[in-house]
Residue frames as qw, qx, qy, qz and C-alpha x, y, z in Angstrom:
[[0.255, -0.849, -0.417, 0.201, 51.17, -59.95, 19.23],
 [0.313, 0.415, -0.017, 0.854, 52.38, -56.48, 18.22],
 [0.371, -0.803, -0.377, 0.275, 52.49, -53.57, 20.48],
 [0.228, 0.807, 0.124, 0.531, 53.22, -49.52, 20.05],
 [0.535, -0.631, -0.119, 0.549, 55.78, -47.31, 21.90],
 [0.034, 0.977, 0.185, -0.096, 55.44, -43.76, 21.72],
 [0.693, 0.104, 0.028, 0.713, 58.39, -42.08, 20.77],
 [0.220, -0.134, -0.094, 0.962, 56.98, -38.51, 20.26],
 [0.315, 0.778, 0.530, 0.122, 53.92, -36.45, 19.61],
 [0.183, -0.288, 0.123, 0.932, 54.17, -33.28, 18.08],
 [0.198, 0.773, 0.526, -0.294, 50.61, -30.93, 17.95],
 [0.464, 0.422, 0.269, 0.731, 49.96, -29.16, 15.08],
 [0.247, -0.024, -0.507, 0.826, 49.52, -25.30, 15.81],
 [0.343, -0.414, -0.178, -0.824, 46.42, -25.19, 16.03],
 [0.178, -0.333, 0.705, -0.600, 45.95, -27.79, 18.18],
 [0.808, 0.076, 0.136, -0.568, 43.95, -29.90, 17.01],
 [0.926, 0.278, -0.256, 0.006, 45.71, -32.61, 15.44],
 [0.299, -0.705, 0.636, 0.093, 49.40, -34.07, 16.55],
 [0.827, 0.270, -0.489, -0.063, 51.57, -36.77, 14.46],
 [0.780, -0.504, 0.350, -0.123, 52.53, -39.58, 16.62],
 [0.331, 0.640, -0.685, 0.107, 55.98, -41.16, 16.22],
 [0.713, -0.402, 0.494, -0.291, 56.52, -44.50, 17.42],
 [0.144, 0.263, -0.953, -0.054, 58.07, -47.97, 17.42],
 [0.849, 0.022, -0.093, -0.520, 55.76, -50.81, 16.54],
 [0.058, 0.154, -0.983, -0.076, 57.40, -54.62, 17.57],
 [0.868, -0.028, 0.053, -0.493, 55.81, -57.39, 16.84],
 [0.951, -0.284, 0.087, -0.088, 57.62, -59.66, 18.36],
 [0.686, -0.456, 0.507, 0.252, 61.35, -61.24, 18.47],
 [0.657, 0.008, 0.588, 0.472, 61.51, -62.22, 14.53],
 [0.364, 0.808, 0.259, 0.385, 60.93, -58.90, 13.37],
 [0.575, 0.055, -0.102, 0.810, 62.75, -55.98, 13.14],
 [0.017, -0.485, -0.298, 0.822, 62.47, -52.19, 14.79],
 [0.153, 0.704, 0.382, 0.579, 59.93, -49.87, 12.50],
 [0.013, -0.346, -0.350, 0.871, 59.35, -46.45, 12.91],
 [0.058, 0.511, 0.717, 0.471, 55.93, -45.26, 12.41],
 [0.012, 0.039, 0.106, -0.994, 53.70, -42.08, 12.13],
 [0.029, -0.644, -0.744, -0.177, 49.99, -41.26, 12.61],
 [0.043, -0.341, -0.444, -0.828, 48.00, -38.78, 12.55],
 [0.323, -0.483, -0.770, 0.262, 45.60, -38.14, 15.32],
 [0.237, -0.858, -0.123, -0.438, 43.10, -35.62, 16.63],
 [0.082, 0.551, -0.622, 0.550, 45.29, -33.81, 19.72],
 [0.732, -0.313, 0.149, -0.586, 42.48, -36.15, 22.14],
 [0.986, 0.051, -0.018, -0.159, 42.80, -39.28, 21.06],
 [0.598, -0.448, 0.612, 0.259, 45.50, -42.23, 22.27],
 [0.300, 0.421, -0.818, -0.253, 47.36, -44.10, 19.57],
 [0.933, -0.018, 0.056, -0.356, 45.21, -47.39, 19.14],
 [0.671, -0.291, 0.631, 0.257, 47.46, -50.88, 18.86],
 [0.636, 0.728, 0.172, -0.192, 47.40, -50.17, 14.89],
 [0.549, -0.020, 0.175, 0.817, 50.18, -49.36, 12.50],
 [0.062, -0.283, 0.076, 0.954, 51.24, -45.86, 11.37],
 [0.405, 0.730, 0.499, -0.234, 48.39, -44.28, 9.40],
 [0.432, 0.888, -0.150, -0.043, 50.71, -42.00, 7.26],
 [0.413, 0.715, -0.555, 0.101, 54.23, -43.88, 7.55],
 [0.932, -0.350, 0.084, 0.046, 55.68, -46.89, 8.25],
 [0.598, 0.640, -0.479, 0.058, 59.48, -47.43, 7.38],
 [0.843, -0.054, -0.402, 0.354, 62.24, -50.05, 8.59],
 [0.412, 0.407, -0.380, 0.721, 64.52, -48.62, 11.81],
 [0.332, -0.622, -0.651, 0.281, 64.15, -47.39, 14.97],
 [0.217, 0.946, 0.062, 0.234, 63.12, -43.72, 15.41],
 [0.486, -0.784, 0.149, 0.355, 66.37, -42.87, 17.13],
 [0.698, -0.038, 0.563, 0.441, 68.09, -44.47, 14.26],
 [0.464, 0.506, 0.502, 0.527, 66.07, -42.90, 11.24],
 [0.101, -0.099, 0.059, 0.988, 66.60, -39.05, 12.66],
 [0.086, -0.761, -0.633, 0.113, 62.34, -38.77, 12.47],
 [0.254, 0.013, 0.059, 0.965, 61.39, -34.82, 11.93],
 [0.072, 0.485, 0.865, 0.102, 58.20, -33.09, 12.18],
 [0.232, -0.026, 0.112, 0.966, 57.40, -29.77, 11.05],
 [0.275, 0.682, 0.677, 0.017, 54.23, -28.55, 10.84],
 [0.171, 0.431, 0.272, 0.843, 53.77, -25.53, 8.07],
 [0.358, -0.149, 0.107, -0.916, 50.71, -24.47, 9.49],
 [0.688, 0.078, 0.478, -0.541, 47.08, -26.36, 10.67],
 [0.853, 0.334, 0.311, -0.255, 47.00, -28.31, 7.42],
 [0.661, 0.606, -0.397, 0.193, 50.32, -28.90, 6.11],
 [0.477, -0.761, 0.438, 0.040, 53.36, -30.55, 7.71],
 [0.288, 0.842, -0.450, 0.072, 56.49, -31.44, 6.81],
 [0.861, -0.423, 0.275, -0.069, 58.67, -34.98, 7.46],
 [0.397, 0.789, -0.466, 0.053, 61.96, -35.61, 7.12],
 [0.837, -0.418, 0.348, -0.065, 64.11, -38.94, 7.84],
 [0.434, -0.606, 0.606, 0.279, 67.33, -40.57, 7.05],
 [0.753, 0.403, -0.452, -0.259, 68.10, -42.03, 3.69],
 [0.101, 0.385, -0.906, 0.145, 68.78, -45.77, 3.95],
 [0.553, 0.134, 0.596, -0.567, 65.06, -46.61, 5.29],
 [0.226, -0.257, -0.828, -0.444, 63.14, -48.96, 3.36],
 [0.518, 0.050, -0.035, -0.853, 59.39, -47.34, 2.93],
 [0.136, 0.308, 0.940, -0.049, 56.75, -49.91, 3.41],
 [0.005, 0.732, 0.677, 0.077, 54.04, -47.26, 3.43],
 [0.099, -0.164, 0.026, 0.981, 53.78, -43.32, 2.99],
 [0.204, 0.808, 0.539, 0.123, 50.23, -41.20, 2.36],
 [0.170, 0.283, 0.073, 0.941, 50.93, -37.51, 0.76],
 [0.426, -0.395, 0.092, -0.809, 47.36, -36.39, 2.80],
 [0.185, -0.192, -0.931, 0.251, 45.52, -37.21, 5.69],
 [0.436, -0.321, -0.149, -0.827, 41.12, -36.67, 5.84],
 [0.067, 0.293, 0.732, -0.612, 39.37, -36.07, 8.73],
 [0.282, 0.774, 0.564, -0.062, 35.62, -35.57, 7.38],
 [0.259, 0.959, 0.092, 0.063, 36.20, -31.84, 5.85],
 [0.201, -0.874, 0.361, 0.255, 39.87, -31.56, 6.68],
 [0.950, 0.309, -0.030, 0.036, 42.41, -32.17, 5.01],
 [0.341, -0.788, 0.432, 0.277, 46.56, -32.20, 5.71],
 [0.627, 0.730, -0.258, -0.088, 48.90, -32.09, 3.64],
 [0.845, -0.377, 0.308, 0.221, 52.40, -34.46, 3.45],
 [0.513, 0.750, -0.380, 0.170, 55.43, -33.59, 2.22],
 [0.803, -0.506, 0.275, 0.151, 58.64, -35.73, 2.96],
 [0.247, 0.757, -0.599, 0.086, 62.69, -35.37, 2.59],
 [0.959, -0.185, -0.062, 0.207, 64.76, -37.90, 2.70],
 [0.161, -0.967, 0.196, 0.021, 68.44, -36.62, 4.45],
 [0.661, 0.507, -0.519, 0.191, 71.60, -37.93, 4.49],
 [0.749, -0.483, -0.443, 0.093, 72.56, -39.80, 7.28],
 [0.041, 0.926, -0.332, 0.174, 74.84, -37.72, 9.69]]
């Protein structure tokens, strides 16, 4: 049984969309992820995984960033050291479309 804890949203500026940070356990013999979705600014986080990033750590751990350029571009940045499971360079909503771009930092 897996289960999602919020960590952060952050709305892009238009206000329609927001990327949702969060920690995903599923259970005792796994280990912390941090994951990201995508979401209209309305809508909850479902029990799912990330939709545009998944990677090993917890977000406190992997320093998480979220930048949005503008309405259809944003910007993510997290510690080096994460093992990627999953990354998407865009996310489409019927006609929209956002852009992903991601940095990996050095840890501090």
């Amino acid at each position: 049984m897996c289960g999602n804890q919020v960590f952060q949203e952050i709305y892009s500026p238009d206000s329609q969309y927001k990327v949702v940070i969060f920690q995903r356990d599923c259970g005792a013999t796994t280990g912390f992820s941090t994951q990201l979705s995508i979401l209209k600014a309305e809508e909850e986080l479902s029990n799912t995984s990330g939709n545009i990033l998944v990677l090993d750590g917890h977000p406190k751990q992997t320093q998480i960033q979220v930048d949005w350029q503008n309405a259809r571009s944003v910007d993510i940045t997290y510690a080096d050291g994460y093992k990627v499971h999953h990354s998407k360079n865009t996310f489409r909503d019927f006609f929209q479309v956002i852009q992903i771009k991601y940095r990996v930092a050095p840890q501090d």
